[in-house]
VEXDREN-2710 file (C-alpha; in Angstrom, 1 decimal):
% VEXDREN-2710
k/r/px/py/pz
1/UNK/14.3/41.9/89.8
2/UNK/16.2/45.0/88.2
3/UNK/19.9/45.0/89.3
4/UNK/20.9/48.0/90.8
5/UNK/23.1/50.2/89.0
6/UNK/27.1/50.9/90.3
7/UNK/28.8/53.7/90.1
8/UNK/32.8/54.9/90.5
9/UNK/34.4/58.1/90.4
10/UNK/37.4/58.4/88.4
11/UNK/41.0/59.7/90.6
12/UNK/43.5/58.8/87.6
13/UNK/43.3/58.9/84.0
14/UNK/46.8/58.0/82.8
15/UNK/46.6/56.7/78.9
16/UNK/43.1/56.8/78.8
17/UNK/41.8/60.2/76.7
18/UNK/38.1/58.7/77.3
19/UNK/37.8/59.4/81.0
20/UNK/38.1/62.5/83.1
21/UNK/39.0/62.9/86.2
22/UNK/36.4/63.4/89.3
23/UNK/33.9/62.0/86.8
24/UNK/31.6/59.3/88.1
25/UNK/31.0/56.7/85.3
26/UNK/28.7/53.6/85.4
27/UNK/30.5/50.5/86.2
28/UNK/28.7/47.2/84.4
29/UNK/29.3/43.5/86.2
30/UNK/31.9/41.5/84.2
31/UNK/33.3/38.9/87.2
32/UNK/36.2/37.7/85.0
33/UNK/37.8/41.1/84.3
34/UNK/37.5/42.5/88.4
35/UNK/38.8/39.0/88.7
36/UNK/42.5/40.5/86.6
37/UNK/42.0/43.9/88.5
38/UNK/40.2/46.0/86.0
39/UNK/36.4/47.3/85.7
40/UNK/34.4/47.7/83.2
41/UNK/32.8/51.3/82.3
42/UNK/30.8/53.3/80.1
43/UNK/33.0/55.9/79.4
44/UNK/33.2/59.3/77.7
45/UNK/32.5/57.6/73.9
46/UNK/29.5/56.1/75.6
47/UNK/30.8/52.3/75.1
48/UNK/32.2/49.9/77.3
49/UNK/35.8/49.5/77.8
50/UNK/37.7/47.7/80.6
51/UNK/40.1/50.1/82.7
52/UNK/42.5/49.6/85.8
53/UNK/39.9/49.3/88.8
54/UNK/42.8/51.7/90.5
55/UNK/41.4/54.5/88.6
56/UNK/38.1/54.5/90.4
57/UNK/37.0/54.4/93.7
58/UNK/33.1/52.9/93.9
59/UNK/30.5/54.2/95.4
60/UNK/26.8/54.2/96.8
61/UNK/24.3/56.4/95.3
62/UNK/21.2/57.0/97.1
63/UNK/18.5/55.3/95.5
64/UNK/17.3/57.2/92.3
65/UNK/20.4/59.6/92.5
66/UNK/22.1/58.1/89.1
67/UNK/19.3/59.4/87.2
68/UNK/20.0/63.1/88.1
69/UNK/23.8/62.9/87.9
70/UNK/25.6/63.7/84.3
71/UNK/26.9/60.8/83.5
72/UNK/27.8/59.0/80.4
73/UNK/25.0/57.1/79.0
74/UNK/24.6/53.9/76.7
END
C-alpha cells in the first residue's frame, strides 16, 4: 500500500534561506529526527534537510489535493 503523503506549512524561517514562509512543503517520515524535535522536508533546493518541527504546523490535505498545490518537488 502507497503511504500517504504529509504536508506542513511553514510560520518561521529564522536561519534557513531555503524555506519561505506560508509555504506548504512535503514532510518525509524519519522517526529518529521527530524523536529530537525536528522534521524532515523537501525544501526550496528540492532536497531533504531536517528543520525545527516549530517552523511548521502539519496539516491534512484532501485526498489528491498535493498534486495541484505548488509545492517543492524531488
Amino acid at each position: 500500500m502507497k503511504r500517504q503523503k504529509q504536508f506542513a506549512i511553514c510560520v518561521r524561517n529564522k536561519d534557513a534561506e531555503d524555506l519561505e514562509v506560508r509555504k506548504v512543503y512535503e514532510l518525509l517520515p524519519d522517526i529518529r529526527a521527530a524523536g529530537e524535535g525536528y522534521l524532515r522536508v523537501i525544501d526550496e533546493s528540492g532536497e531533504d534537510y531536517l528543520y525545527p518541527a516549530t517552523f511548521f504546523v502539519p496539516i491534512e490535505l484532501p485526498r489528491g489535493a498535493g498534486r495541484g498545490l505548488s509545492i517543492t518537488k524531488r
